[in-house]
FIMIBA-678524 format. One record per residue (C-alpha): x, y, z. Coordinates in steps of 0.001 Angstrom, whole numbers, plus 500000, padded with zeros to 6 digits. Layout:
# FIMIBA-678524
XYZ ...
This chain:
# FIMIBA-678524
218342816962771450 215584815034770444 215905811442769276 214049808611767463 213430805184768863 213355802009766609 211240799238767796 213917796822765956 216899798163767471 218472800311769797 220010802627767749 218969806308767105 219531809498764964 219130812700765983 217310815621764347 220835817746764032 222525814333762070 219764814344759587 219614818218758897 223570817302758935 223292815048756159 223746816390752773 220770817208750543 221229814435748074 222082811638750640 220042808732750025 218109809172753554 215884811418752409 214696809137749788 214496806559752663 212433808710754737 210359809623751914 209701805668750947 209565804790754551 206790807047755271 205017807495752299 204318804004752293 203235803781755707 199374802623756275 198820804942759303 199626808350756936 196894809328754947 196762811642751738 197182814695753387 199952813248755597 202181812299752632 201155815420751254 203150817059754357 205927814205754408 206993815388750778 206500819186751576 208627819161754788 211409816786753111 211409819443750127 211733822303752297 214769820568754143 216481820427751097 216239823521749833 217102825092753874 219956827445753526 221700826579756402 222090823779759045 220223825286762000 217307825916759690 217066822560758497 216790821520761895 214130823272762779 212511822447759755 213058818436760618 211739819153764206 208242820660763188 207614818175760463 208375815159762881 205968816603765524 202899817305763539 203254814147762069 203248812621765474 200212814527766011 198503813344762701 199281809726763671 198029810324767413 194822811141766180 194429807953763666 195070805511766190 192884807148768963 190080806808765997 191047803880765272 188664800875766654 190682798500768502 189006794938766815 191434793519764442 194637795343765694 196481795167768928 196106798112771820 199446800817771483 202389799520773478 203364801778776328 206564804121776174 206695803396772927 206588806240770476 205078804935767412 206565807411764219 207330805758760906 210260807870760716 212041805316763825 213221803090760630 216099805566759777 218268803837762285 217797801101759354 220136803159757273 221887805092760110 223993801447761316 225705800550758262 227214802200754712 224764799598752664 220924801690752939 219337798257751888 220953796388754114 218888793226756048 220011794554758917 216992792916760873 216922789346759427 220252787867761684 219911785032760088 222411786637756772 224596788202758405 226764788698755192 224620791550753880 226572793420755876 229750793205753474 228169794117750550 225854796635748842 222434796191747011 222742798364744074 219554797689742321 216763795127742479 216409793019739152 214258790279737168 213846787440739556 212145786721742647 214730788316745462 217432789167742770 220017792835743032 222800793829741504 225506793449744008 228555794816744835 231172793396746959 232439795991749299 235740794217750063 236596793152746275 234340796119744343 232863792961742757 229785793396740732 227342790661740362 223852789698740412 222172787165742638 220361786754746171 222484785892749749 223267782663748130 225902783852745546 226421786358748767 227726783364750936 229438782031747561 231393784679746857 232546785799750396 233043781833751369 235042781288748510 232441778587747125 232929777322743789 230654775837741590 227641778739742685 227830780857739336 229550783456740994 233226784399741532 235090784124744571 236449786791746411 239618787175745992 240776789939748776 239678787392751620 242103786551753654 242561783574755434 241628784970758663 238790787329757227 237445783731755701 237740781859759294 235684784442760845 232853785067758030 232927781370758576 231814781384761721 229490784453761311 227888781833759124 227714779149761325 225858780869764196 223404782124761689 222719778361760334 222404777511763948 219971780421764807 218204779075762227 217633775383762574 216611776748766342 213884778965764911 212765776191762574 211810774464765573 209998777516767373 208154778247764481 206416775010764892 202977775842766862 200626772922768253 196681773886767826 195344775752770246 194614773951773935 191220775376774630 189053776869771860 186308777690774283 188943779703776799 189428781608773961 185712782457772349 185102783405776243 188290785885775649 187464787679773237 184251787606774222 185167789579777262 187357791734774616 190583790686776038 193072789764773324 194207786505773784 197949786719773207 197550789601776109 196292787032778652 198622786832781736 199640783231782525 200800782889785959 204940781867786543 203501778001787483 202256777900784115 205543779107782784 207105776741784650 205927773784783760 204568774686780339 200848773485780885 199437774866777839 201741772860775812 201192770039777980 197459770219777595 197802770335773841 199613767213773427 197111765474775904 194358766420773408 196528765363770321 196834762221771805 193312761702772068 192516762216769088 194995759951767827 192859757398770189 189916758410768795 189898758904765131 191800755261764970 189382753635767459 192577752034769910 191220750671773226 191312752584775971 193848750248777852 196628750771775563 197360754088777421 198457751482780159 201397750040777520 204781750421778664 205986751072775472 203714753607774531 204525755041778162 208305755270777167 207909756615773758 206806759984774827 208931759730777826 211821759589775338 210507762325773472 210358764589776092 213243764288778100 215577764341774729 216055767553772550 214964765851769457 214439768780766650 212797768412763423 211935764484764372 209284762792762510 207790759487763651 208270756412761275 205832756276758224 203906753283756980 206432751341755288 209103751757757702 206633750604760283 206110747588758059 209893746414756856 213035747843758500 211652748389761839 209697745025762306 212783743511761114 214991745398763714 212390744677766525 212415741072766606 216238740698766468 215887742911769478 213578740852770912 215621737797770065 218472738939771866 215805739650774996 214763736242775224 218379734618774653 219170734426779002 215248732399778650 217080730164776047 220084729641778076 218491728528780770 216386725239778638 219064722929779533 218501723627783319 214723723819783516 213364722037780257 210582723466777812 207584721902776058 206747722524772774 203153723041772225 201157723226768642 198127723979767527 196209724688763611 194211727045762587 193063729269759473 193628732461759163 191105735225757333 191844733984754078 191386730838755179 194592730001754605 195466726704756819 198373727648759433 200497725369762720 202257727955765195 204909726261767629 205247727861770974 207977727053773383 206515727162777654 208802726748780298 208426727747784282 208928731850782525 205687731877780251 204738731069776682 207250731785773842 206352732466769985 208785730316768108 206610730572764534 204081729624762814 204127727561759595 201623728301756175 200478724803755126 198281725918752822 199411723753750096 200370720743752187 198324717556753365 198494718270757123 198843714099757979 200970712160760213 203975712697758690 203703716878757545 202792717320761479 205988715247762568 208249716796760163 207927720006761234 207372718980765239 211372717651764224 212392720341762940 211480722775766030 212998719889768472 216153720379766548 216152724038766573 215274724121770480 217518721169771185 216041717525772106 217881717301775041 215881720266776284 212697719213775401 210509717176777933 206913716776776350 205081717879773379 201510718971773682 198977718716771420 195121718115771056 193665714755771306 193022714382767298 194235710513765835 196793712681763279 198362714121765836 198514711037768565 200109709221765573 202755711964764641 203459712238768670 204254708506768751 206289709008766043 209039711720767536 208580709358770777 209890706693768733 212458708870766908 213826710778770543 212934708096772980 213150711158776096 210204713045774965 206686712401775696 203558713153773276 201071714437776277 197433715088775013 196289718277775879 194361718534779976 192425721032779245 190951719905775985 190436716068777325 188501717728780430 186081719366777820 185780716442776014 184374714997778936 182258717740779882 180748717111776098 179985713476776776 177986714186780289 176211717112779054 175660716737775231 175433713156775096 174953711639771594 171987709009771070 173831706137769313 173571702634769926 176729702371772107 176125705106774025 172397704297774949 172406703970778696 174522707472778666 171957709110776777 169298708100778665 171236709567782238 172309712683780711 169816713758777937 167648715663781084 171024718101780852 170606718565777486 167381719378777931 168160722102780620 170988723839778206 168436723748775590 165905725795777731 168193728114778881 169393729477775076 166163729131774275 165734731812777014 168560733727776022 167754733967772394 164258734867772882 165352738068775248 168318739274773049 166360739052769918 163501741415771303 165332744656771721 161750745418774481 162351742744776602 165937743510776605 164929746864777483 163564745559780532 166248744172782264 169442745377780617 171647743460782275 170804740631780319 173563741450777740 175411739822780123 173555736309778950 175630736971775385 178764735789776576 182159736020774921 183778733042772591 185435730913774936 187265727876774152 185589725471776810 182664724776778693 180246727372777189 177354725185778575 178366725445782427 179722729191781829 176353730051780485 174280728230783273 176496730105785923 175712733074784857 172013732313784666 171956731407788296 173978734571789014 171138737237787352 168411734548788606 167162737164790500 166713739791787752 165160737802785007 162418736329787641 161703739791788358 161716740775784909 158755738311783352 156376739334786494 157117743173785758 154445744916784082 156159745890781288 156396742321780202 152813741745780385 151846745263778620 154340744442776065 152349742656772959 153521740592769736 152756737604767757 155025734994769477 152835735177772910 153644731038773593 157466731855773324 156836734776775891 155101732296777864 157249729303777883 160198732143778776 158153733189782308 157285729519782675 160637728313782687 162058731147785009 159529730937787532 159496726937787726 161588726080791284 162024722225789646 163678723774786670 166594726417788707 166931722828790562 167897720708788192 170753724100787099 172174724205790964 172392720011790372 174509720070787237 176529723483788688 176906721130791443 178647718253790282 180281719768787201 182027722540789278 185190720007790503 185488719385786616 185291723195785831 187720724142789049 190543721370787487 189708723239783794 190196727064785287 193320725468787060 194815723593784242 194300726554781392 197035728623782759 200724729308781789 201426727516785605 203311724203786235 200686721990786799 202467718725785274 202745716991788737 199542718412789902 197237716261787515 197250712596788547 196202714230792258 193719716713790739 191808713940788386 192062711491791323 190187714398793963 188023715450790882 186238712225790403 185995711670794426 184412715397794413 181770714923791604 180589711678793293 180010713237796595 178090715795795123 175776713515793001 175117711221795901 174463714320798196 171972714950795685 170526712059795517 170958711400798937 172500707857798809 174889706201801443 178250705362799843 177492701548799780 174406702342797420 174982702533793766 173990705051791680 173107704467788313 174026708504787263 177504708208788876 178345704794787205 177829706425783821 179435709934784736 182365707776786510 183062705988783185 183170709051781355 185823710578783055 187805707333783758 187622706179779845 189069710598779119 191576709774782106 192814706557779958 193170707852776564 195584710882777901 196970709487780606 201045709439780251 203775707961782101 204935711164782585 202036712284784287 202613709472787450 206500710138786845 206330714209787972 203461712917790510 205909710597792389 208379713447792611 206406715743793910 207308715753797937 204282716871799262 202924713987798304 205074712089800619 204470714413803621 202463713289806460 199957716573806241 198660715283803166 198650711714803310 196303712388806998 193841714353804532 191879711270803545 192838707249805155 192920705533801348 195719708021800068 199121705970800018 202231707487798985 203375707011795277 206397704649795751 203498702124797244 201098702325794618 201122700152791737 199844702126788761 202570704990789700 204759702486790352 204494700501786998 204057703885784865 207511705457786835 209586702377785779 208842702962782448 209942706693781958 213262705752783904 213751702974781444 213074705738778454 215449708297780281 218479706092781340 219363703353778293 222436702283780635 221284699403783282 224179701092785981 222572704341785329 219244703297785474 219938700935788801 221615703807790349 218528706232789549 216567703604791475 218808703875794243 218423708095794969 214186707478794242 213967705117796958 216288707083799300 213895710119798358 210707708135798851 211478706748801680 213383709270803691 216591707986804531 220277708444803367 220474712393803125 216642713024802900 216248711712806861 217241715178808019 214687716608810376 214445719730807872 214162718026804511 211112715546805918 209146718709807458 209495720825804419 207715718593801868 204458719158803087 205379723081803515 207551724399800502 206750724516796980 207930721138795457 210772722589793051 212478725025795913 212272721692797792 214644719938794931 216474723114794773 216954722886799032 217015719349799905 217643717496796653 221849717610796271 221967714051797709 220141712286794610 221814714598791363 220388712489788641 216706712640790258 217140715816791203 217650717169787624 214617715240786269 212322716549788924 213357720043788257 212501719921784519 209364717794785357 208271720289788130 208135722790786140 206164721611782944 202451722655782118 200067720123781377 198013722030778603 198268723622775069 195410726362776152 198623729098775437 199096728065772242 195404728039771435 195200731768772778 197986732508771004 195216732186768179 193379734863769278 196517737322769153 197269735741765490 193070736810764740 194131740314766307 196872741439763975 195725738850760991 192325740133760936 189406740821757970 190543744646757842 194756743411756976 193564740255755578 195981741299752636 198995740616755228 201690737906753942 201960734939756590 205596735825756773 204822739892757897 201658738158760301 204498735583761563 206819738578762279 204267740435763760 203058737912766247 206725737023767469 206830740415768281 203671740726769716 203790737607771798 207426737469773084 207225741175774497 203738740660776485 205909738097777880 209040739893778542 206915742174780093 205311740196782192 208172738996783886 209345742474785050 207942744281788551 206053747023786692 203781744191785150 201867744581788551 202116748397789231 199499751158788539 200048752656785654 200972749685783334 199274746875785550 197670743687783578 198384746363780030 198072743597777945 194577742309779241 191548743796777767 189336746467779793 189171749699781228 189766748602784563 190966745116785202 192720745751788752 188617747188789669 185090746567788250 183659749156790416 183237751820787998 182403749141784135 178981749165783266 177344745827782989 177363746226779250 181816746538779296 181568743507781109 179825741776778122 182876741981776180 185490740684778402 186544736733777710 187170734072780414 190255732796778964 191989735036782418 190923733345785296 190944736289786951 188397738025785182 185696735457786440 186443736125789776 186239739628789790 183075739743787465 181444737180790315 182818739627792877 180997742332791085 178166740281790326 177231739660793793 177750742948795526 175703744334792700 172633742575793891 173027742410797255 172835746336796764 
């Protein structure tokens, strides 16, 4: 017997069950719908569909409707055979094979189930199934229904369906009332799987843009369909058309927002989409703007409060310095951030809005107070600030108000300040005889922006030698003079061979004695003198800066450092001079003075204090370096500045005499520091693992030298922590409240530092995320121009751009 296949189901009728079927059964009327309504049966087709059906009914006996049935179903499959062979094939897909495509396979639609407009397809109502659609009426989806359990008669859609067989009140139908209790369990649960199926499908129907737009123009330009391309089981596997889809989503998000390059080295970002994709997350949206903005800021920096609470607990063990700075924001709106530094890295306490307020003496030390309170004065071992008279005066106020804290002026900042003086030195009355020294370095900065201008403000001469963008150098904080003349003597070679190219004399304008002072001063020997002479001295100044503006303990590392600084820049001006020691040097006296008078004015007991603790300083390797080094306990300044700071620390004599005691055992060597070990170690092991190793026989000392040991000397952190602030506070969210800017930099600042602290800081894929660049482990493969754009304030930048610099032209 023949049969029909549905492509929905697996069900079939056979010819004899339809010629079965009585003449006024409501499948005839299906077929007739079914296939009179079908798009591959033309007019004459129908015209056949309605003949055939007619003659069925009016057969007079079964085995001649069946042979009626049988001839109309085959020369309709021959009518439909020859429409799809004519058929062109663009804009529909090929003819499945072992399929038999005939209309009349939807009967099994009305063959599985009493109801003949059932949704027997859609799985996701199963309750169709216990009733029967009557009639369709007004309304979008509407029948008249009739409950075959109950013989109820309503109208609605599979809402009041589910109402009325769940026993729902409140739906503006009537309940069921021949449910049972066990019937209602299981519809229940009928229910539930199809809710499940679909929330599941919700998710599936969610398609990502296509991957490759060009695979699929060259597709169907070959005329293969592309949902009939074969993917290989790898593909299947691991899903790499979805995978490529997302990488070009992300892109775009990089693209159309203009976010740097290096953020794809973020941890977090790393994680996020980690998450994502190794949890079954349906339906989830990411947060919008104003959740961004309130509840999730909020919730972030409690988390990252609780982060940094072990860093807390260890303040009364290691000590902190608070550090301060001002500045004004886009708005220019006047703001003082606090930052807490121990041995760990910088911390983001917050920043204060003083908008309103006369920022004197007393403002400053309120507030300094008030974050010495909330840290804990005991804790605290130095405040750092810049060298300014407000804030010298609001330092000696908290040192008179908590007697064991020190106001230490800022290293880094006095160091420029003395830089200033020796290269930009003012022509006043007093400072006459410096003037007339240094005024010839004024005069060589002076030529060489004059230079610089002049070539980046004529886009042809730039032209010429293009790496000359590398003359605009980034905003740094200090010593812009000596950072730009080190980077003229670095591309010396390249802008000598640009003003005696041909291009330059070819090229013609109306400023032809700027042109000509510019080749002048590049080709004059005398003048790329005089720039090795000032590199030359200043570089022991610039190498204490570079080491001194960093989050490292340097505390008990600058009395030694000025000391060797000021021997280094006087062997280098006498070697260039070419003077025997004994000679005087009218040059050195004046550059001598300068530093000594800086040295003076920031100089703190607590500075020859962490120096005398220092063990290596004691050690035999270093004291044989140079015959006029002594060891601290025998020299008097230490020795005078020391006494002091134990008379601050210890207000009880027995205390203080017995502090006395454990430094002289310590200086000296003897009574538990006399061990063969402890004496051969201080010239060998970091100072504080030294205290940590050797130092249990002098417990007061020992607690002071680890908090001193492990102190910076600067307030360069807090300063950068400016350029963050300028980041997220900037002329595009200039609108920002200080309180939502103070939020955001917490957060900002505390997890760079959290993150630094953890291994994966210095791996691959998230190494150095936080510093700017494309490549910051590797210059190899930036263009000079990327390079323009990168600051000094990371020492390690410098060293790789001079890496890069010289290999570039020794190629």
């Amino acid at each position: 017997m023949e049969e029909f296949e549905s492509e929905h189901s697996c069900a079939r009728i056979s010819h004899l069950e339809l010629a079965l079927m009585p003449v006024g059964h409501s499948c005839f009327f299906l077929v007739y719908v079914l296939l009179a309504s079908s798009s591959l049966l033309d007019y004459e087709a129908r015209t056949r569909l309605i003949t055939g059906v007619s003659r069925v009914g009016l057969a007079p006996d079964t085995h001649a409707r069946t042979i009626l049935v049988r001839r109309g179903v085959r020369r309709l499959r021959r009518h439909q055979t020859r429409l799809i062979r004519k058929t062109p094939l663009v804009g529909r897909d090929p003819p499945r094979r072992h399929v038999r495509h005939c209309p009349l396979r939807a009967l099994e639609m009305s063959a599985s189930s009493p109801s003949q407009a059932k949704e027997q397809d859609d799985d996701t109502k199963p309750l169709w199934t216990y009733v029967t659609k009557i009639k369709s009426v007004a309304g979008g989806g509407n029948y008249e229904i009739k409950c075959n359990i109950c013989d109820f008669t309503f109208n609605g859609s599979y809402t009041r369906v589910r109402a009325h067989l769940l026993k729902m009140t409140g739906k503006g139908v009537r309940v069921c009332q021949k449910v049972t209790v066990a019937k209602l369990i299981d519809l229940k649960k009928i229910d539930k799987k199809a809710t499940l199926r679909v929330e599941r499908s919700k998710t599936k129907s969610v398609s990502l843009p296509p991957v490759s737009t060009q695979h699929q123009m060259d597709t169907n330009t070959l005329g293969v369909d592309p949902k009939k391309r074969k993917t290989s089981s790898v593909e299947n596997a691991f899903n790499l058309q979805a995978r490529e889809t997302l990488d070009h989503e992300i892109a775009r998000m990089f693209y159309s927002s203009g976010l740097p390059f290096h953020l794809a080295r973020n941890p977090h970002y790393r994680k996020a989409f980690a998450y994502a994709a190794n949890n079954q997350i349906s339906g989830y949206q990411p947060p919008g703007y104003n959740k961004l903005r309130t509840t999730l800021l909020q919730n972030e920096r409690r988390h990252v409060e609780n982060f940094l609470q072990p860093i807390k607990n260890a303040w009364s063990q290691k000590g902190v310095s608070i550090v301060s700075d001002g500045w004004s924001d886009p708005q220019r709106r006047s703001l003082i951030n606090f930052m807490v530094v121990t041995e760990s890295g910088p911390m983001f306490l917050k920043a204060i809005d003083c908008s309103n307020e006369i920022k004197d003496k007393d403002f400053i030390a309120k507030h300094m107070r008030e974050v010495i309170m909330e840290v804990g004065h005991s804790n605290v071992v130095q405040i750092v600030m810049d060298n300014a008279a407000v804030c010298k005066v609001a330092g000696l106020i908290i040192e008179a108000e908590f007697p064991s804290i020190y106001w230490t002026p800022c290293v880094v900042h006095t160091l420029n300040l003395a830089l200033k003086n020796i290269c930009a030195a003012k022509n006043t009355e007093k400072n006459n005889v410096a003037y007339e020294e240094c005024s010839w370095i004024t005069q060589i900065a002076d030529d060489a922006m004059f230079v610089k201008n002049f070539v980046m403000s004529h886009s042809m001469r730039l032209s010429i030698f293009n790496s000359l963008k590398l003359l605009s150098i980034a905003p740094t904080r200090f010593v812009s003079t000596i950072v730009m003349l080190k980077r003229f003597k670095q591309l010396k070679k390249g802008l000598q061979e640009m003003v005696i190219s041909d291009q330059w004399s070819s090229y013609k304008e109306d400023d032809v004695a700027k042109a000509k002072f510019v080749k002048d001063t590049l080709l004059d020997d005398k003048w790329w003198d005089k720039v090795d002479y000032i590199l030359s001295f200043t570089s022991p100044i610039y190498d204490v800066l570079r080491r001194t503006d960093t989050k490292a303990s340097s505390l008990h590392l600058v009395y030694e450092m000025w000391d060797s600084m000021i021997e280094k820049v006087k062997n280098a001006i006498y070697q260039y001079e070419r003077k025997e020691e004994s000679e005087g040097s009218t040059f050195y006296e004046v550059v001598h003075s300068i530093l000594i008078d800086r040295w003076t004015k920031s100089s703190t007991p607590l500075h020859c204090l962490a120096h005398s603790l220092n063990p290596r300083y004691y050690s035999h390797e270093w004291l044989s370096e140079d015959s006029n080094r002594v060891p601290p306990h025998q020299d008097m300044e230490l020795t005078r500045e020391r006494l002091k700071c134990f008379k601050r620390f210890f207000l009880d004599v027995d205390v203080r005499r017995k502090v006395n005691i454990e430094f002289a055992n310590f200086s000296d060597g003897r009574e538990g520091f006399d061990d063969l070990d402890s004496l051969n170690d201080r010239g060998q092991m970091d100072p504080k693992a030294w205290w940590l190793v050797h130092g249990i026989n002098a417990p007061i000392l020992q607690k002071i030298a680890l908090k001193l040991l492990a102190q910076p000397c600067s307030s360069s952190c807090c300063e950068r922590n400016w350029s963050t602030y300028s980041f997220i506070h900037s002329l595009k969210r200039n609108k920002m409240t200080p309180h939502r800017a103070e939020d955001l930099v917490f957060v900002h600042s505390n997890l760079r530092l959290l993150s630094r602290n953890t291994p994966q800081y210095h791996q691959e894929e998230t190494k150095m995320w936080d510093v700017a660049g494309d490549d910051f482990g590797s210059l190899d493969d930036c263009g000079i121009l990327e390079i323009a754009s990168l600051s000094l304030d990371e020492p390690e930048l410098e060293v790789s751009f001079s890496m890069m610099m010289a290999s570039l032209w020794n190629s």
